[in-house]
DRENKOL-88331 format. One record per residue (C-alpha): residue number from 1; residue in three letters; y negated, x, z. Coordinates in Angstrom, 1 decimal. Each point is the difference from the previous one (the first is absolute). Layout:
PT,pos,code,Y,X,Z
PT,NUM,ALA,Y,X,Z;
...
// end
This chain:
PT,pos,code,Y,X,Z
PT,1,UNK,-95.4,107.1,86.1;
PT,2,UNK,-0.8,1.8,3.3;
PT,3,UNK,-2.1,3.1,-0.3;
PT,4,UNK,-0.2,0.7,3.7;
PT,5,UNK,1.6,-1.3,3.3;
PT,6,UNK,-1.1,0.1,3.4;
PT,7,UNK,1.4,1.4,2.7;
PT,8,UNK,1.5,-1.3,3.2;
PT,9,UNK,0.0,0.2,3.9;
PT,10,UNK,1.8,-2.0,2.2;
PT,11,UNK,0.0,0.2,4.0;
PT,12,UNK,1.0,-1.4,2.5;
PT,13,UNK,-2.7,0.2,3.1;
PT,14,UNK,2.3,-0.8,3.7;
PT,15,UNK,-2.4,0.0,3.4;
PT,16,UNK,2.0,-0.3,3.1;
PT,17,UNK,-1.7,-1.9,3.5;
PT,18,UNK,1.5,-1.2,3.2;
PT,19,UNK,1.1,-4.0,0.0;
PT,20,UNK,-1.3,-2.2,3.3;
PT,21,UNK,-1.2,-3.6,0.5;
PT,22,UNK,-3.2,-0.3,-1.8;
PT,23,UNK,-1.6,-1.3,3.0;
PT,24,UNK,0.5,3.3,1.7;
PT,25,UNK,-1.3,2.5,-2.8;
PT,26,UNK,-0.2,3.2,2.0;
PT,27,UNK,3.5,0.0,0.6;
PT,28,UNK,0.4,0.9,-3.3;
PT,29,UNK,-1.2,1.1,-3.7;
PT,30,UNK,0.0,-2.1,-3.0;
PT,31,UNK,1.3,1.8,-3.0;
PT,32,UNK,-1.8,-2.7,-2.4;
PT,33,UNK,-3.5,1.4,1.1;
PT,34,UNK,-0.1,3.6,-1.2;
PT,35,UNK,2.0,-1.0,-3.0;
PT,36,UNK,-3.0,-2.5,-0.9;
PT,37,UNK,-2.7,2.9,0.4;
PT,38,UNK,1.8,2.2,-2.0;
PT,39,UNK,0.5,-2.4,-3.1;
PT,40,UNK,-3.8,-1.3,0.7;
PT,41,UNK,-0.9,4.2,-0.2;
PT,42,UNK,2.5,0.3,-3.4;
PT,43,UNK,-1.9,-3.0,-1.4;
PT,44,UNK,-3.5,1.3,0.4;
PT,45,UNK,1.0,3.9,-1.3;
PT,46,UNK,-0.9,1.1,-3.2;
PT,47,UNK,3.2,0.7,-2.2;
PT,48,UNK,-0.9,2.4,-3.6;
PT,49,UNK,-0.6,-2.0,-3.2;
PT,50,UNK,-0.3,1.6,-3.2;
PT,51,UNK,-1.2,-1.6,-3.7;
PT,52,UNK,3.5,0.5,-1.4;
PT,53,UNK,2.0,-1.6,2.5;
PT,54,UNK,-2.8,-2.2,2.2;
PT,55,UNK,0.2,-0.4,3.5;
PT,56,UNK,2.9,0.7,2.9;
PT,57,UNK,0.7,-2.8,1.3;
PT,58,UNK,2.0,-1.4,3.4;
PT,59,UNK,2.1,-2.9,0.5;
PT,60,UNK,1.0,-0.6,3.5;
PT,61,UNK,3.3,-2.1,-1.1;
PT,62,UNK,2.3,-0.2,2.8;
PT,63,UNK,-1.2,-0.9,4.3;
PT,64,UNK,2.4,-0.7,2.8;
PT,65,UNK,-0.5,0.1,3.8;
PT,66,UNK,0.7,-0.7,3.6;
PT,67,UNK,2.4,-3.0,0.8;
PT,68,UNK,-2.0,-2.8,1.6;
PT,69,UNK,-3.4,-1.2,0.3;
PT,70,UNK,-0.5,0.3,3.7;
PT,71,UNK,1.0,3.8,0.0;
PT,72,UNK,-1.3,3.3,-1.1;
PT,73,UNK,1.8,1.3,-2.8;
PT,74,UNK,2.0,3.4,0.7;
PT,75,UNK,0.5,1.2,-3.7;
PT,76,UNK,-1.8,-1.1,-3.4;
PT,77,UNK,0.5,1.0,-3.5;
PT,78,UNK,-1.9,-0.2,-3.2;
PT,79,UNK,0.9,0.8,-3.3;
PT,80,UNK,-2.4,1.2,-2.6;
PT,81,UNK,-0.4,1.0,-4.1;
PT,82,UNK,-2.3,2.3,-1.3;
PT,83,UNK,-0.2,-0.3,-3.8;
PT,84,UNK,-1.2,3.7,-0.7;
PT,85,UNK,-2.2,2.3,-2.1;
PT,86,UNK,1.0,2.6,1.2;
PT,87,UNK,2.7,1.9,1.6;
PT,88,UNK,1.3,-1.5,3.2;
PT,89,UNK,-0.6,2.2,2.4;
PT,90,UNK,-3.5,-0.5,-0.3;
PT,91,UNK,0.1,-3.0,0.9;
PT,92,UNK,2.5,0.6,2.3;
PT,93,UNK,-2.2,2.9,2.2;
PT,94,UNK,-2.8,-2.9,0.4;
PT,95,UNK,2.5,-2.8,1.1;
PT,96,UNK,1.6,2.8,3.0;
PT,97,UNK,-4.0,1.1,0.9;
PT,98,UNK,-1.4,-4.1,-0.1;
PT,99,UNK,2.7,-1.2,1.7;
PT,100,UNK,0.2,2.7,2.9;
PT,101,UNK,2.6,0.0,3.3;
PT,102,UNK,0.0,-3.9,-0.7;
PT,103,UNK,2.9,-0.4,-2.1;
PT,104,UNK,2.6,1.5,-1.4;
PT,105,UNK,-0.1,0.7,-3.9;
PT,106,UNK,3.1,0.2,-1.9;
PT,107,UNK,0.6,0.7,-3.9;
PT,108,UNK,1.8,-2.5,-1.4;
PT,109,UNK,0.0,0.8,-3.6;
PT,110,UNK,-3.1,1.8,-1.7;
PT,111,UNK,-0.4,1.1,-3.9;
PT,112,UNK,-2.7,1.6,-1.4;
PT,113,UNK,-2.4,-2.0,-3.2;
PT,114,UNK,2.3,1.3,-3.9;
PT,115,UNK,-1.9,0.1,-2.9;
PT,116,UNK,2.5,-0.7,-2.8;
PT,117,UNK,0.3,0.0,-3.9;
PT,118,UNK,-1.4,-2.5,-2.6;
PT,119,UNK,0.5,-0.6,-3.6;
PT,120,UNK,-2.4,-0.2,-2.5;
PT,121,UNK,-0.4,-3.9,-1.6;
PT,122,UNK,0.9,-1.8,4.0;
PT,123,UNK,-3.2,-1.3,2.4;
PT,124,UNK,0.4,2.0,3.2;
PT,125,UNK,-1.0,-0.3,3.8;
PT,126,UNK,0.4,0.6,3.6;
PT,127,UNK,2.6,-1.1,2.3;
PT,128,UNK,-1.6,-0.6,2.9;
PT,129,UNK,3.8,-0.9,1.5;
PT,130,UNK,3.0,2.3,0.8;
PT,131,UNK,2.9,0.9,-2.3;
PT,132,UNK,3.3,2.1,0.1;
PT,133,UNK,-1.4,2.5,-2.3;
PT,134,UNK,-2.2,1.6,2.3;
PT,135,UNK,3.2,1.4,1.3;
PT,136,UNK,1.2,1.7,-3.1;
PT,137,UNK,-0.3,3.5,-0.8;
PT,138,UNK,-2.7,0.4,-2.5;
PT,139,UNK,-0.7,3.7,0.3;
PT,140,UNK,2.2,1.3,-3.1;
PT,141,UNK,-2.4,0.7,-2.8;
PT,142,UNK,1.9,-2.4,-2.3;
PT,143,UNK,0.4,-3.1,2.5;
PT,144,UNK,-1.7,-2.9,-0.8;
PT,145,UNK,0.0,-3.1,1.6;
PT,146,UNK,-1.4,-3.8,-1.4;
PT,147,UNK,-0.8,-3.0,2.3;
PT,148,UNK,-0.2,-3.1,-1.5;
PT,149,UNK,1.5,-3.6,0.3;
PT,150,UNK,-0.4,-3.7,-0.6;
PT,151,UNK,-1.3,-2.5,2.3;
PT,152,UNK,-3.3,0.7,2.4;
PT,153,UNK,-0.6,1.6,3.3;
PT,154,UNK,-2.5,-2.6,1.0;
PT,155,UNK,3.1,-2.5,0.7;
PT,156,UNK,1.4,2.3,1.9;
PT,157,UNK,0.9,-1.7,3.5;
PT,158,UNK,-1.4,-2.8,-0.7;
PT,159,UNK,1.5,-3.8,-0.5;
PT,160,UNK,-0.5,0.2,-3.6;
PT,161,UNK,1.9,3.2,-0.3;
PT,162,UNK,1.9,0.0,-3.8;
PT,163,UNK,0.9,1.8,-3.3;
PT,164,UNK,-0.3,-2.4,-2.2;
PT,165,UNK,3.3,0.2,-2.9;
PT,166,UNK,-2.6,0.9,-3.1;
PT,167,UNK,-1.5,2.6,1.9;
PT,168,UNK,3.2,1.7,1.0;
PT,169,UNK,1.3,0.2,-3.6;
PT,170,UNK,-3.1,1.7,-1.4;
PT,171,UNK,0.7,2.4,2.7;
PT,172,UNK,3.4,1.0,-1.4;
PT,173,UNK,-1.2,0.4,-2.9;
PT,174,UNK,-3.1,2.4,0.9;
PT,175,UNK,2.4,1.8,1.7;
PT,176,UNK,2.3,0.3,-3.0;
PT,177,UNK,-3.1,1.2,-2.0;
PT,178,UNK,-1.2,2.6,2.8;
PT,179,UNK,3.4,1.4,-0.2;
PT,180,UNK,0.4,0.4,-3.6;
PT,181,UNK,-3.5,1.8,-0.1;
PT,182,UNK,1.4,2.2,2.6;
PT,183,UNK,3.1,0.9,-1.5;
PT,184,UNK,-1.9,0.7,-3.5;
PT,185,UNK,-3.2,1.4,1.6;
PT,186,UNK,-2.9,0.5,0.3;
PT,187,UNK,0.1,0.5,3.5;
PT,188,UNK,-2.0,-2.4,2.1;
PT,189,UNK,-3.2,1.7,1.8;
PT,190,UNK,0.6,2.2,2.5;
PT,191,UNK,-3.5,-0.2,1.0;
PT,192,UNK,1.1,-2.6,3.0;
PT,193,UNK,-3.7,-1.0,1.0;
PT,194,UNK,-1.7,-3.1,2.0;
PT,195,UNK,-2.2,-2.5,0.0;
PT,196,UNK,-1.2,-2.8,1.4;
PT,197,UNK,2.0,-2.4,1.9;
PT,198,UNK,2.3,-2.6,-1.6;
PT,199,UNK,-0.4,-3.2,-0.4;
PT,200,UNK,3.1,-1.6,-1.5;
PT,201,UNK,3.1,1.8,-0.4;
PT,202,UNK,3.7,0.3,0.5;
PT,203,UNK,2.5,2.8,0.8;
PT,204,UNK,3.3,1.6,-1.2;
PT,205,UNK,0.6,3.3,-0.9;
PT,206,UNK,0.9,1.7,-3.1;
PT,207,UNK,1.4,4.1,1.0;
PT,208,UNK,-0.4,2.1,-3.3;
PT,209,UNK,1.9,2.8,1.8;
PT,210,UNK,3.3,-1.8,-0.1;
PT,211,UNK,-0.2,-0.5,-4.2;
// end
């Protein structure tokens, strides 16, 4: 069961050059070039790291530019994931001031790190991934929200990626149990705390609101 989640920030990074022959290079601006001192400069800053939710960390996932070897690339585009500790805009303010007039940065979708409920008797962790719960609305005094499912993260993407068929039927019936002890109470913690970072773990969610 997930105790805490990490947050999310997701940008797209667009630098824009003139196109000419390659052999010609002051006839034009490459696009490629600032792009790659930018993601070299985002690389080498320091992001916050906390001991609940360890480190910030960057993936630079998506790259795509220019059209042909022998020319300078007029636009190029990167797309990046920030797996947060803290709210996005943080993160965000660094990204506009590292980066400078050399790209553009645009938002693609950004949510900040949820620290959700646990109940007593189930090993919990951290989610170092992303999750559709850190869009719900967990301000009402008596929401609660649980994050749990079978399978593991860490063959996630991967060529071995499964849920094996045992695994998936004890998670029906640890849901069954979580909402039975819901519906008769006690209430899971509402103490939503971290920790340190997961190792092994699935995701689904359970909404107590909707009971």
């Amino acid at each position: 069961m997930i105790r805490s989640q990490k947050g999310l920030l997701k940008l797209r990074l667009l630098s824009h050059g003139v196109s000419c022959h390659s052999g010609y290079p002051s006839l034009g601006k490459s696009a490629i070039d600032p792009l790659v001192d930018a993601l070299q400069d985002l690389k080498r800053a320091h992001w916050p790291k906390n001991e609940e939710l360890g480190a910030t960390t960057l993936n630079i996932g998506l790259l795509k530019g220019g059209h042909a070897a022998n020319a300078l690339a007029a636009e190029a585009e990167a797309t990046l994931v920030f797996r947060l500790i803290t709210p996005p805009e943080q993160v965000l303010e660094t990204v506009r001031a590292t980066v400078g007039d050399r790209a553009d940065v645009e938002v693609i979708t950004a949510n900040t790190p949820v620290q959700l409920n646990t109940l007593e008797g189930y090993a919990t962790d951290v989610a170092c991934f992303n999750t559709d719960i850190a869009y719900f609305d967990l301000r009402e005094p008596t929401a609660q929200a649980f994050l749990m499912g079978p399978g593991s993260i860490l063959d996630a993407h991967s060529d071995h990626e499964v849920i094996h068929i045992p695994e998936l039927q004890r998670a029906v019936a640890y849901y069954e149990e979580i909402l039975l002890r819901l519906l008769k109470g006690p209430r899971g913690s509402t103490q939503r705390v971290a920790s340190q970072a997961a190792e092994s773990v699935g995701a689904s969610v359970v909404d107590a609101r909707a009971l």
